[in-house]
N, C-alpha and C positions, 0 to 999 in steps of 0.2 A: 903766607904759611901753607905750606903744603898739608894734601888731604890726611896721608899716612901720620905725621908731624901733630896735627889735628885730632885725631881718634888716637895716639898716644896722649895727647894732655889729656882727652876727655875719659882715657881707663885709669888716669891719676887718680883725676877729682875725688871720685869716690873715696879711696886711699887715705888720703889727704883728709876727707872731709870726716872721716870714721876715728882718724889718727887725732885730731883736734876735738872730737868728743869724747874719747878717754882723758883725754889731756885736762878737759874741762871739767867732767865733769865730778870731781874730787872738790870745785871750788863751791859748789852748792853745802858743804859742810865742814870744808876750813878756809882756813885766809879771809879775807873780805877785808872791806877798810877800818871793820871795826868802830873804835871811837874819833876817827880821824876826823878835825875839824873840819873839812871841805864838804860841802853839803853836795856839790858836783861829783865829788869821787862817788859817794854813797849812788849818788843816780846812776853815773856811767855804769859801778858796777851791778845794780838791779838791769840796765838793758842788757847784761849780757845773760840776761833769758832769751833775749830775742834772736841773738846769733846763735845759741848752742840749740836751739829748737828750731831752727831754721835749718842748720849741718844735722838735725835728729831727722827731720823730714825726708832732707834732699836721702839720707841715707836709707831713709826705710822706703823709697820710693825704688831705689837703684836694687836695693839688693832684695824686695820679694817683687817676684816677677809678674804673680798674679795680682797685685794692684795696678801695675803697668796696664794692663788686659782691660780696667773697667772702666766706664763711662768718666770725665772728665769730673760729675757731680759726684758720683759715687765715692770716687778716689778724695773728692776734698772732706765729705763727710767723713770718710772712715780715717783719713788723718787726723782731721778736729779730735774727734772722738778718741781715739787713740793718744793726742796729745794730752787731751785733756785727762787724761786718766792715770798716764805718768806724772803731767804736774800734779796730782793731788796725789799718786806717794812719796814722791818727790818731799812737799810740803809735809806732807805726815812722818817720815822720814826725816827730816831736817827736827820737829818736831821731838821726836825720841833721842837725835844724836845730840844735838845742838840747844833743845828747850827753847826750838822757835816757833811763833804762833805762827799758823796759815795764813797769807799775805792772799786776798783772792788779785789783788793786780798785777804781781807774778805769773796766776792762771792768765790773765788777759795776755799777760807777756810772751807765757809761752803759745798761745794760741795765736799774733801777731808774728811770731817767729816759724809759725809752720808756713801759715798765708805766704811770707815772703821766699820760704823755702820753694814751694808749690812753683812759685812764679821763676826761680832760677833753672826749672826742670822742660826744659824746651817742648818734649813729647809731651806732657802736660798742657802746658801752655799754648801751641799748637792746635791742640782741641778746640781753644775758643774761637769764637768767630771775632770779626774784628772791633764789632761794637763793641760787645762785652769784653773785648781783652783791652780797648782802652780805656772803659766804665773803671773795670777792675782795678787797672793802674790807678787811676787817677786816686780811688779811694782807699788803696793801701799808701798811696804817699799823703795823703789826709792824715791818714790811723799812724804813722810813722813820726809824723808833722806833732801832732796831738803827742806824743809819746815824747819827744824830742824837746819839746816846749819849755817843762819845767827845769831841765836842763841850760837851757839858753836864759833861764831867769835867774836860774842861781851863779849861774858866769857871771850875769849881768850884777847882779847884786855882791857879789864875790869880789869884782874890780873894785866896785865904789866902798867897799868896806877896806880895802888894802888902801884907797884912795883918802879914805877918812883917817885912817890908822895915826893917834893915839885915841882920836874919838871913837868908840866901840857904837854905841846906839845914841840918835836924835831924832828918831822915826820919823823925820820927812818923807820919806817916799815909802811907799805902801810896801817895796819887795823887802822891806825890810823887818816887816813883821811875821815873814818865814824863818827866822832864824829863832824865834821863840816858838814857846810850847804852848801860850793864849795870849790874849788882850786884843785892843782894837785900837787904832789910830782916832785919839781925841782932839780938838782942833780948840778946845775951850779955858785949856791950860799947857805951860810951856815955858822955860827956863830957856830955851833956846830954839831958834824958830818959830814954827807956827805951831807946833802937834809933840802932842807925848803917847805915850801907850795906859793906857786905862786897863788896872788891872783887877780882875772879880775876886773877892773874896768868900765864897759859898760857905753859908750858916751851914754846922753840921762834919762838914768834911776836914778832915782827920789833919791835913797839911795842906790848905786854900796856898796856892802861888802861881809863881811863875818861872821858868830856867830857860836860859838863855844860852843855846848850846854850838851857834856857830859866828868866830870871831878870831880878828888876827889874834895868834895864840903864844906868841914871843913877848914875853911883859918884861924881858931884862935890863932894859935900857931905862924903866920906870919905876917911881919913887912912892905911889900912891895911885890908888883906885878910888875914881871920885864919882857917884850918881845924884841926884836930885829928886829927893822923895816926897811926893803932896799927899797928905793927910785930910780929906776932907771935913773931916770926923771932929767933935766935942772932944771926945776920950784919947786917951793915948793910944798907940797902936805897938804892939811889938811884932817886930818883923825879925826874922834870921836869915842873916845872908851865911850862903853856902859857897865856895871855890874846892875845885879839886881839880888837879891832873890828867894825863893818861892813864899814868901809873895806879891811880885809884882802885883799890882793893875793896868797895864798897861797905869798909868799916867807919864808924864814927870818929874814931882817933887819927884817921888818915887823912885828912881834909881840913879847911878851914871852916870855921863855925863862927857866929860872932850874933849876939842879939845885940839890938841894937830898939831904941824906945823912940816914936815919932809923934811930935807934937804935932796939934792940928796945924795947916799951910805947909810949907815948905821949909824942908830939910836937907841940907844936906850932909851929905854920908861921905865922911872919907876913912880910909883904910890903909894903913903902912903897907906896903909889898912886903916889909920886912917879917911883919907877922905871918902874913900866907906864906910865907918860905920855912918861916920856924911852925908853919900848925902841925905838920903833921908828924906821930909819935914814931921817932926811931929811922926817923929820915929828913931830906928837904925836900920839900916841893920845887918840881921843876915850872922853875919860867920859862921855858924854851914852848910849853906844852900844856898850857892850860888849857883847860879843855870844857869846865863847865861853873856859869855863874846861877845859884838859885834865891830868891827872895822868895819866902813864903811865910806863916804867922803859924799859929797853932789853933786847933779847934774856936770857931769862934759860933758865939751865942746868936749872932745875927749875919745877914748880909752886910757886905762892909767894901769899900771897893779904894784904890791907892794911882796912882799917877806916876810914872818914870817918866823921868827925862836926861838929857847928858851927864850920858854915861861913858867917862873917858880916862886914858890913864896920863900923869902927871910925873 
């Protein structure tokens, strides 16, 4: 490529990089994935802190001149610091538009997203001597590595669940207790395999449970929803299981509802589809698009604690 050819792409860049931050930045307070089953989408799109703080850096590095001008250290401090101060109106902003709490791992995000911008700006990067500019690689592809992880867990988990698919949960393998909201892998009881999930019941608290919010979400081709519930307990136990939608308007008429009463040992629970279709008032429930299972009791006088196991559709 020729020199002239060369210093035209590089008065693009900028352009380019300034044109993709407007573009972006509107998705910090609309779109997102929402309620969407894929716990991967949710992730991919939290890293895209990383890239629009990385195009915020390269830009604010390009167009004020006098940071160009200062020491290699100076210039990272007063980026950090500067990014770090957008992300938290940023956050406080999303906060008044949107009614979202401050995420501080979004600050890390954006602050990993400047690091890497830093490092795309040659005049920058140039500055270092050679130790420290391959010290420095090495541990932003660490911080990148680390960032990137949970991501490749929930693919991983993602296949074996599509791979399971009419069985929802048998908690054999540990990534599989990321798709719940508590419990822990018990190895002491078990309908199927070796392990179930052990779930706490806290004296006191208003609705002790559990929900279970990422899972193949097409239930049309099935006739019944079947789980295995151990009671460890003397007394009987009432539980309510909960199913709703996308659609979910977070009314009680909207969803499926169902108490259900658990004698001590094992139970199991089955569920027509037919009724989650007809729960809720003034519509159907879509099978295409289930989107969240909850088991939980009502205030209870003591600690109290219950056991799942395969949990699949029929």
């Amino acid at each position: 490529m020729s020199k002239s050819a060369t210093l035209s792409t590089d008065a693009k860049l900028p352009v380019i990089a300034a044109t993709l931050l407007l573009l972006m930045f509107p998705l910090f307070f609309y779109f997102g994935p929402g309620s969407h089953p894929a716990r991967s989408l949710r992730l991919i799109w939290n890293l895209g802190h990383i890239g629009f703080f990385a195009l915020f850096t390269y830009c604010l590095h390009f167009y004020w001149k006098g940071l160009q001008q200062r020491h290699y250290f100076s210039q990272l401090v007063i980026v950090l610091l500067i990014v770090l101060i957008v992300g938290i109106v940023i956050e406080l902003a999303q906060g008044l538009a949107v009614n979202r709490e401050m995420d501080i791992m979004d600050l890390v995000k954006n602050l990993i997203g400047s690091l890497l911008g830093l490092f795309f700006i040659r005049s920058w990067r140039n500055q270092l001597n050679s130790r420290l500019k391959w010290s420095s690689k090495a541990l932003l592809l660490l911080i990148l590595l680390w960032q990137l992880y949970p991501l490749s867990q929930a693919l991983l988990d993602e296949h074996r669940a599509s791979q399971q698919f009419p069985l929802l949960a048998d908690f054999e393998h540990a990534l599989e207790l990321q798709r719940w909201s508590a419990g822990e892998q018990n190895a002491n009881l078990a309908t199927l395999g070796q392990f179930s999930l052990k779930v706490s019941l806290a004296e006191n608290e208003q609705y002790p449970g559990v929900s279970f919010d990422y899972f193949p979400a097409d239930w049309r081709e099935y006739n019944y929803l079947l789980m295995d519930i151990f009671n460890p307990h003397q007394t009987m136990l009432q539980l309510t299981v909960r199913i709703n939608d996308r659609q979910h308007n977070q009314r009680f008429g909207d969803r499926f509802n169902r108490s259900i009463n658990l004698s001590k040992g094992w139970n199991q629970v089955s569920i027509d589809i037919d009724d989650i279709v007809q729960a809720p008032s003034g519509r159907l429930m879509d099978l295409q698009e289930i989107s969240k299972i909850m088991l939980f009791s009502v205030k209870q006088k003591k600690n109290r604690e219950l056991y799942l196991d395969n949990i699949r559709l029929r």
